[in-house]
N, C-alpha and C positions, 0 to 999 in steps of 0.2 A: 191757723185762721182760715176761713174757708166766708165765700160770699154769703152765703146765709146768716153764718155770725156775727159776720158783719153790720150786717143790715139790723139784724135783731139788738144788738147795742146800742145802736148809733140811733133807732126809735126811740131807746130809754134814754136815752144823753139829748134829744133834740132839744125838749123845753129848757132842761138844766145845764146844755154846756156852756152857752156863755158866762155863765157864773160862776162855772166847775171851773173852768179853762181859761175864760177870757185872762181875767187880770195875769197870771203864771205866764202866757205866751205871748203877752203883746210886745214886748221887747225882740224878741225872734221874729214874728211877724213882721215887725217895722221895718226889721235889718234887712228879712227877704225881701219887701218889697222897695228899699230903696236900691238893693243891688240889683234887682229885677226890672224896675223903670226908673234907669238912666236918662234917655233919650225922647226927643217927645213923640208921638206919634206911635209907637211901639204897640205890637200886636204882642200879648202876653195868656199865655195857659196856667191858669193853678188849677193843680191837678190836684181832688182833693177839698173843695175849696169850703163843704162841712155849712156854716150857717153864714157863710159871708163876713166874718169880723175882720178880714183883713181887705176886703174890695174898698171904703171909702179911703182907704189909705192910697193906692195907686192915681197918678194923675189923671185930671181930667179930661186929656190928649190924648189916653190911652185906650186901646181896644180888647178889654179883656174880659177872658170865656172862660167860665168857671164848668170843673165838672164833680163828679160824688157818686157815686154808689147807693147814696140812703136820701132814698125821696123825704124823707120826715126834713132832714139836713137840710135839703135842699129848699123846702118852702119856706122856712124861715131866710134862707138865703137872698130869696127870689122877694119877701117883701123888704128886706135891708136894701136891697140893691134897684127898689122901684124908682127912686131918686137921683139915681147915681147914672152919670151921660155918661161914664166911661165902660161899662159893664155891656157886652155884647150880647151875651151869652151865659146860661147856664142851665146845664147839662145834666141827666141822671147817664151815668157812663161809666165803666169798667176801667179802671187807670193802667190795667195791662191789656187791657186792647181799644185804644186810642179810636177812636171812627175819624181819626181827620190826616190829609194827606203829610206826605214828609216834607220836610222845610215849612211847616203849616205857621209858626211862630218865632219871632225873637227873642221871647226867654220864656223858660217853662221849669214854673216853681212846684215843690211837693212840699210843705207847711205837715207836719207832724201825721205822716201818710206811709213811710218807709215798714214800719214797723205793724201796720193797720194788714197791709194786702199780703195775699195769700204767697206771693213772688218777687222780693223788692229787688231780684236781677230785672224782670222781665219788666216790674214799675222804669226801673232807670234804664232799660233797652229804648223804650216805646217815647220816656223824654227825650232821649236823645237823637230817634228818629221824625220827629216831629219838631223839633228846634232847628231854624236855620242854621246853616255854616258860618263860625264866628258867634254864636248867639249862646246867651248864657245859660245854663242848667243851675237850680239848685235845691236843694234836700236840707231842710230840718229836720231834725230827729232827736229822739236821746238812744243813745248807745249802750253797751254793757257800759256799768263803770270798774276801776283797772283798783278799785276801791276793794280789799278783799271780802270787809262786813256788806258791804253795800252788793255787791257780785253776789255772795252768797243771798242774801234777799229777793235779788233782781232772778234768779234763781227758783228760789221755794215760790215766789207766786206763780212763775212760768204754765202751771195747770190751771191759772184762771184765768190763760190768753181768751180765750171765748167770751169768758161771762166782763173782763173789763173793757173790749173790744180791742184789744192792741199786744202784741209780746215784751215783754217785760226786759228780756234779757237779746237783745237785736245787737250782734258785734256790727260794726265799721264796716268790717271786710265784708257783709253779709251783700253789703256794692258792690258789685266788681268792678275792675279794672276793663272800661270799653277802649275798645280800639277808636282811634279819632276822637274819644272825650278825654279831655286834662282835665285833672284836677289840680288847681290851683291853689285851693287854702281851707284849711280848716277853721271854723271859728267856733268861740264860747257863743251862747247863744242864753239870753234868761237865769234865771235865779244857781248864782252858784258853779257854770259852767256844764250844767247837768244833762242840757241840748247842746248838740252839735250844729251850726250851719255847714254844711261841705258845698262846695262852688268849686263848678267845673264850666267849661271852654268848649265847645262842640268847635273844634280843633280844624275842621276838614278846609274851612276857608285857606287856613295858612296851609297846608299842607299842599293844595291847590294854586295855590299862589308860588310857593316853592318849586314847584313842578315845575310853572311856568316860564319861571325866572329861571331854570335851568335848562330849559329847551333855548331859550331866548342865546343864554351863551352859547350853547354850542354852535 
């Protein structure tokens, strides 16, 4: 996948994807965004954030800035969210290079985005540079499945990554292990287990906290 093709999808999918997508993802959606605003007041990133179906879901209390790569995406976004007091922000922006400072938010979701960008190390670098210490990361997605007919499928379509806008066959591991981010838990996510949620811990609070508690003894 490369930005270009991106973009050129996600024009053809702008009028039809809540139709295409909506109903299939709104189960995962919900999940990310209750695990995303816990708290009230919370300053939240969806990265990612396509035509808005998951913004009226976030609370009211909340400050959240949406960004996308596909201006088509994004205007339909931008009239869903004319209503909506909790929505700051949204963005035409590159999901692997962030314009906003580190520690910029308290949770920063990617909603079926891992799989879309050209880099999903440097997607999951750039979330976790930009999420406070302590503050939560999370990633929907669907993954290979461990399914052998299904694998093979997820497979043979792998040459229409371009033209469906997303890779078909995206392993788990294709995240890597960051230093200072845990991951916490995997979950089913939508019809059948066939999305992954993965939720992770931008770690560095405790690890900082530890530190400290151990100067303190000595």
């Amino acid at each position: 996948m490369d930005l270009p093709s991106i973009r050129s999808a996600y024009k053809r999918y702008a009028r039809t994807y809540d139709a295409l997508f909506g109903p299939i993802f709104s189960g995962g959606r919900r999940m990310a965004v209750r695990l995303a605003n816990t708290e009230p007041n919370q300053r939240i990133l969806e990265v990612g954030v396509g035509t808005g179906l998951s913004l009226p879901d976030y609370r009211e209390d909340a400050r959240v800035v949406g960004i996308d790569i596909s201006p088509d995406m994004l205007k339909i976004a931008r009239e869903r969210a004319r209503d909506l007091p909790q929505v700051e922000a949204l963005l035409e922006m590159d999901a692997e290079q962030l314009a906003f400072p580190d520690n910029s938010f308290d949770s920063v979701v990617a909603m079926y985005v891992a799989s879309v960008v050209p880099h999903p190390e440097r997607l999951l670098e750039e979330m976790q540079r930009v999420c406070v210490p302590g503050g939560d990361v999370l990633v929907i997605n669907h993954f290979a499945s461990s399914h052998p007919v299904i694998r093979r499928m997820e497979r043979t379509l792998r040459p229409l990554s371009k033209v469906l806008g997303f890779r078909t066959d995206m392993e788990l591991d294709a995240l890597p292990r960051l230093p200072g981010l845990d991951r916490l838990d995997v979950l089913n996510a939508n019809l059948f287990g066939y999305w992954k949620l993965v939720h992770y811990r931008n770690g560095e609070a405790v690890a900082e906290q530890t530190v400290g508690e151990e100067a303190l003894a000595g």
